[in-house]
C-alpha positions, -999 to +999 in steps of 0.1 A: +063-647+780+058-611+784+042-604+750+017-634+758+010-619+789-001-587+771-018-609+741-040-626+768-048-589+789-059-579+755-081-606+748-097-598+784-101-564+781-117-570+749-142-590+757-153-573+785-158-540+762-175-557+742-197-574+766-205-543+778-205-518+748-226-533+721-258-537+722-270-579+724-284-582+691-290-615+700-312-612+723-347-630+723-373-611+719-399-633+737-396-638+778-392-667+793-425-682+795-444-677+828-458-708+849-488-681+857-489-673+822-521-685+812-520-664+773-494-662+746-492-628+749-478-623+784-451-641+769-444-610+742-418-589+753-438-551+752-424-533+725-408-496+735-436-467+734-464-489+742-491-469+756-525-473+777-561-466+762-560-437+786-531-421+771-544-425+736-575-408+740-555-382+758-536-379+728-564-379+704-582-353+725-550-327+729-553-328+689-591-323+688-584-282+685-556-289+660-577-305+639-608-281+644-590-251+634-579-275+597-614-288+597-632-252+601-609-227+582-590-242+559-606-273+543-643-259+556-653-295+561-647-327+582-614-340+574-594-375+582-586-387+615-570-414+614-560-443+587-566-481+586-546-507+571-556-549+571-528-566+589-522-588+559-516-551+540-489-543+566-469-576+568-469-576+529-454-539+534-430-546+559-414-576+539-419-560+502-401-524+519-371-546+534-367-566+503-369-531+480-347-516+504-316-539+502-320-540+458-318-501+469-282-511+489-299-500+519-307-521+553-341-515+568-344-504+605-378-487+611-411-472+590-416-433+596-455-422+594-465-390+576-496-368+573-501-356+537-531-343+523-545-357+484-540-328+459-571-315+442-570-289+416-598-264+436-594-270+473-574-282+497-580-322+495-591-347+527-559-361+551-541-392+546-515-413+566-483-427+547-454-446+558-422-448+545-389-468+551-362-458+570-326-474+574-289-470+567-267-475+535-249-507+534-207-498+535-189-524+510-163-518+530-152-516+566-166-494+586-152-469+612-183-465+632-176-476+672-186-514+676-223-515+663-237-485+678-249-469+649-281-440+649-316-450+636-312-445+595-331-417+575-360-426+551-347-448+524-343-429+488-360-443+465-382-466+489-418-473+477-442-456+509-477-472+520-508-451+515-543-455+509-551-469+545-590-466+551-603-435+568-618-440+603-657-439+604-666-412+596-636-401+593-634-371+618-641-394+645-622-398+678-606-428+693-617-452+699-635-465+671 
Protein backbone atom coordinates (compact mmCIF):
# COMPACT_ATOMS: atom_id res chain seq x y z
CA UNK A 1 0.00 0.00 0.00
CA UNK A 2 2.89 2.12 0.70
CA UNK A 3 4.58 1.88 -2.72
CA UNK A 4 1.07 2.80 -4.32
CA UNK A 5 0.91 5.61 -2.12
CA UNK A 6 4.23 6.85 -3.48
CA UNK A 7 3.28 5.66 -7.27
CA UNK A 8 0.13 7.95 -7.06
CA UNK A 9 2.21 11.23 -5.18
CA UNK A 10 4.40 10.75 -8.16
CA UNK A 11 1.87 10.82 -10.72
CA UNK A 12 0.69 14.20 -8.82
CA UNK A 13 3.68 15.84 -8.59
CA UNK A 14 4.16 15.15 -12.12
CA UNK A 15 1.55 16.47 -13.58
CA UNK A 16 1.58 19.57 -11.81
CA UNK A 17 5.36 20.11 -13.20
CA UNK A 18 4.34 19.61 -16.12
CA UNK A 19 1.39 21.79 -16.02
CA UNK A 20 3.35 24.30 -15.00
CA UNK A 21 6.89 23.86 -16.69
CA UNK A 22 6.27 23.40 -20.36
CA UNK A 23 5.23 25.65 -22.40
CA UNK A 24 1.16 24.78 -23.93
CA UNK A 25 2.01 24.04 -27.34
CA UNK A 26 -1.39 23.43 -27.74
CA UNK A 27 -2.60 26.38 -27.33
CA UNK A 28 -4.96 28.22 -29.92
CA UNK A 29 -3.63 30.73 -31.53
CA UNK A 30 -6.92 32.73 -32.27
CA UNK A 31 -9.00 34.31 -29.12
CA UNK A 32 -12.09 33.53 -28.37
CA UNK A 33 -14.23 35.48 -30.67
CA UNK A 34 -15.63 38.73 -29.27
CA UNK A 35 -19.54 39.49 -29.28
CA UNK A 36 -18.21 43.33 -30.06
CA UNK A 37 -15.98 41.97 -32.52
CA UNK A 38 -17.34 43.30 -35.54
CA UNK A 39 -13.80 42.12 -37.89
CA UNK A 40 -11.89 38.93 -38.29
CA UNK A 41 -9.00 40.37 -37.19
CA UNK A 42 -9.74 41.39 -33.64
CA UNK A 43 -10.11 37.80 -33.33
CA UNK A 44 -6.09 37.24 -34.30
CA UNK A 45 -4.10 36.83 -31.37
CA UNK A 46 -1.25 39.89 -31.89
CA UNK A 47 1.81 38.22 -32.63
CA UNK A 48 4.97 39.17 -30.09
CA UNK A 49 6.95 42.51 -31.38
CA UNK A 50 4.11 44.01 -33.08
CA UNK A 51 4.69 47.64 -33.25
CA UNK A 52 2.69 51.01 -33.94
CA UNK A 53 3.14 53.16 -37.21
CA UNK A 54 4.64 55.62 -34.71
CA UNK A 55 7.33 53.41 -33.67
CA UNK A 56 8.25 52.46 -37.18
CA UNK A 57 8.86 55.61 -38.50
CA UNK A 58 10.84 56.17 -35.36
CA UNK A 59 12.83 53.39 -36.30
CA UNK A 60 13.19 54.23 -39.93
CA UNK A 61 14.17 57.80 -38.95
CA UNK A 62 17.01 56.77 -36.08
CA UNK A 63 18.59 54.89 -39.28
CA UNK A 64 18.28 57.85 -41.58
CA UNK A 65 22.12 59.02 -40.56
CA UNK A 66 23.24 55.29 -40.75
CA UNK A 67 22.18 55.14 -44.02
CA UNK A 68 23.47 58.73 -45.08
CA UNK A 69 26.83 58.20 -44.05
CA UNK A 70 26.62 54.44 -46.57
CA UNK A 71 24.75 56.47 -49.07
CA UNK A 72 27.31 59.52 -49.20
CA UNK A 73 30.81 57.95 -48.56
CA UNK A 74 30.92 54.70 -49.43
CA UNK A 75 28.54 53.74 -52.31
CA UNK A 76 28.43 57.74 -53.39
CA UNK A 77 24.85 57.21 -54.43
CA UNK A 78 21.22 56.43 -53.15
CA UNK A 79 21.19 53.01 -51.94
CA UNK A 80 18.22 50.38 -50.75
CA UNK A 81 15.89 50.98 -48.00
CA UNK A 82 13.95 48.56 -47.67
CA UNK A 83 12.71 45.21 -49.66
CA UNK A 84 9.37 43.89 -50.92
CA UNK A 85 8.15 40.59 -51.26
CA UNK A 86 4.24 39.45 -52.83
CA UNK A 87 2.58 37.63 -50.08
CA UNK A 88 2.08 34.65 -52.42
CA UNK A 89 6.30 34.86 -52.63
CA UNK A 90 6.42 34.52 -48.81
CA UNK A 91 3.92 31.69 -48.08
CA UNK A 92 5.56 29.72 -50.97
CA UNK A 93 8.88 30.45 -48.91
CA UNK A 94 7.76 29.66 -45.65
CA UNK A 95 6.33 26.11 -46.77
CA UNK A 96 9.24 25.32 -49.41
CA UNK A 97 12.03 26.45 -46.33
CA UNK A 98 10.12 24.00 -43.73
CA UNK A 99 9.81 21.23 -46.18
CA UNK A 100 13.78 21.74 -47.35
CA UNK A 101 14.58 21.98 -43.83
CA UNK A 102 13.29 18.66 -42.48
CA UNK A 103 14.96 16.63 -46.04
CA UNK A 104 18.02 18.71 -44.29
CA UNK A 105 17.02 16.62 -40.75
CA UNK A 106 16.30 19.88 -39.34
CA UNK A 107 12.82 21.34 -37.77
CA UNK A 108 12.03 24.85 -38.67
CA UNK A 109 11.28 27.50 -35.90
CA UNK A 110 11.83 30.99 -37.25
CA UNK A 111 13.27 33.04 -40.61
CA UNK A 112 16.33 35.43 -39.67
CA UNK A 113 16.49 38.70 -42.04
CA UNK A 114 19.92 39.94 -43.33
CA UNK A 115 21.28 43.03 -45.08
CA UNK A 116 23.82 42.08 -47.76
CA UNK A 117 24.88 44.13 -50.49
CA UNK A 118 25.02 42.59 -54.54
CA UNK A 119 28.73 42.16 -55.48
CA UNK A 120 30.00 44.13 -58.44
CA UNK A 121 33.43 43.89 -59.79
CA UNK A 122 34.17 48.04 -59.53
CA UNK A 123 32.09 49.38 -56.71
CA UNK A 124 30.48 48.66 -53.91
CA UNK A 125 26.93 47.18 -55.23
CA UNK A 126 23.07 48.63 -54.10
CA UNK A 127 21.51 46.87 -50.56
CA UNK A 128 19.40 43.88 -50.43
CA UNK A 129 17.30 42.11 -47.76
CA UNK A 130 17.50 38.12 -47.37
CA UNK A 131 16.05 35.76 -45.11
CA UNK A 132 17.12 32.57 -44.10
CA UNK A 133 15.78 29.57 -41.95
CA UNK A 134 16.44 28.94 -38.67
CA UNK A 135 15.63 25.85 -36.40
CA UNK A 136 17.04 22.93 -34.49
CA UNK A 137 18.55 19.40 -35.61
CA UNK A 138 16.13 16.65 -35.18
CA UNK A 139 17.82 13.99 -32.27
CA UNK A 140 17.02 10.26 -33.52
CA UNK A 141 17.23 9.59 -30.21
CA UNK A 142 16.06 10.64 -26.84
CA UNK A 143 16.76 13.75 -25.78
CA UNK A 144 18.20 15.11 -22.44
CA UNK A 145 16.98 18.57 -22.82
CA UNK A 146 14.44 19.63 -19.70
CA UNK A 147 10.73 18.91 -20.83
CA UNK A 148 10.37 20.99 -24.10
CA UNK A 149 12.12 24.09 -23.19
CA UNK A 150 14.51 24.19 -25.88
CA UNK A 151 16.39 27.84 -27.28
CA UNK A 152 15.30 29.25 -30.66
CA UNK A 153 17.63 27.13 -33.34
CA UNK A 154 20.49 28.69 -35.48
CA UNK A 155 20.11 29.23 -39.28
CA UNK A 156 19.65 25.95 -40.96
CA UNK A 157 22.94 24.68 -42.90
CA UNK A 158 22.37 24.13 -45.99
CA UNK A 159 18.77 25.96 -46.09
CA UNK A 160 17.97 27.69 -49.44
CA UNK A 161 17.52 31.84 -48.27
CA UNK A 162 14.89 34.32 -50.02
CA UNK A 163 16.28 37.27 -51.91
CA UNK A 164 15.48 39.43 -54.62
CA UNK A 165 12.46 41.30 -52.77
CA UNK A 166 11.61 44.57 -54.71
CA UNK A 167 13.33 47.72 -53.66
CA UNK A 168 11.11 50.48 -52.12
CA UNK A 169 10.26 53.44 -54.52
CA UNK A 170 12.75 54.88 -55.07
CA UNK A 171 14.55 53.03 -53.15
CA UNK A 172 16.12 55.39 -50.52
CA UNK A 173 12.76 56.30 -49.46
CA UNK A 174 11.43 56.41 -45.87
CA UNK A 175 8.49 54.68 -44.38
CA UNK A 176 5.95 54.76 -45.16
CA UNK A 177 5.54 54.14 -48.64
Amino acid sequence: MKKFSLLILGILIGGFATYFLVPNSGESQIQAPDASAKSFMAQIAAPKGLITPDEAKALDGAFNDRHALISESIVKRPDNRSAWWSLEDMQNYLKYAENESKELGYTMDGVRVYLGAYPTEKEVGYTTMFIVPTGHKNLSRGSSAFFNMAAPGGDIPGGSGLNKGEPGMPPLANYPQ
